[in-house]
C-alpha positions, -999 to +999 in steps of 0.1 A: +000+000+000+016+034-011+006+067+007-010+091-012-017+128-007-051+140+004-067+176+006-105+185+022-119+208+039-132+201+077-150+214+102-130+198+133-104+174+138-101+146+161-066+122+162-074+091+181-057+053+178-088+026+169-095+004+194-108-031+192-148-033+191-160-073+188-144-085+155-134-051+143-117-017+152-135+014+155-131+052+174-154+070+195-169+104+182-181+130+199-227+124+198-232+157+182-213+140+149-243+116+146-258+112+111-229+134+097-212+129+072-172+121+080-139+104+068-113+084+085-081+085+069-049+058+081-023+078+091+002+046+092+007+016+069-003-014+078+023-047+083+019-076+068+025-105+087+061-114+080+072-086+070+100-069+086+099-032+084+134-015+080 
């Protein structure tokens, strides 16, 4: 997976790690985002297993 460069504009910013949540990984959000519209971008590449980063 290569990074690529992304540009939007946003109304507020929230940097949290993903925790585990049953069989998959999610973030808590503020209530008031409800029903809105939002993106999560991965800030950090993911390792394979066996791979050994350098």
């Amino acid at each position: 997976m290569e990074p690529m460069e992304v540009s939007t504009k946003a109304y507020q910013v929230i940097d949290r790690p993903v925790k585990a949540m049953g069989n998959s990984g999610g973030i808590y959000l503020p209530k008031e985002w409800i029903g809105k519209q939002v993106k999560v971008l991965l800030i950090e590449p993911i390792e394979k297993s066996g791979d050994n980063p350098q």
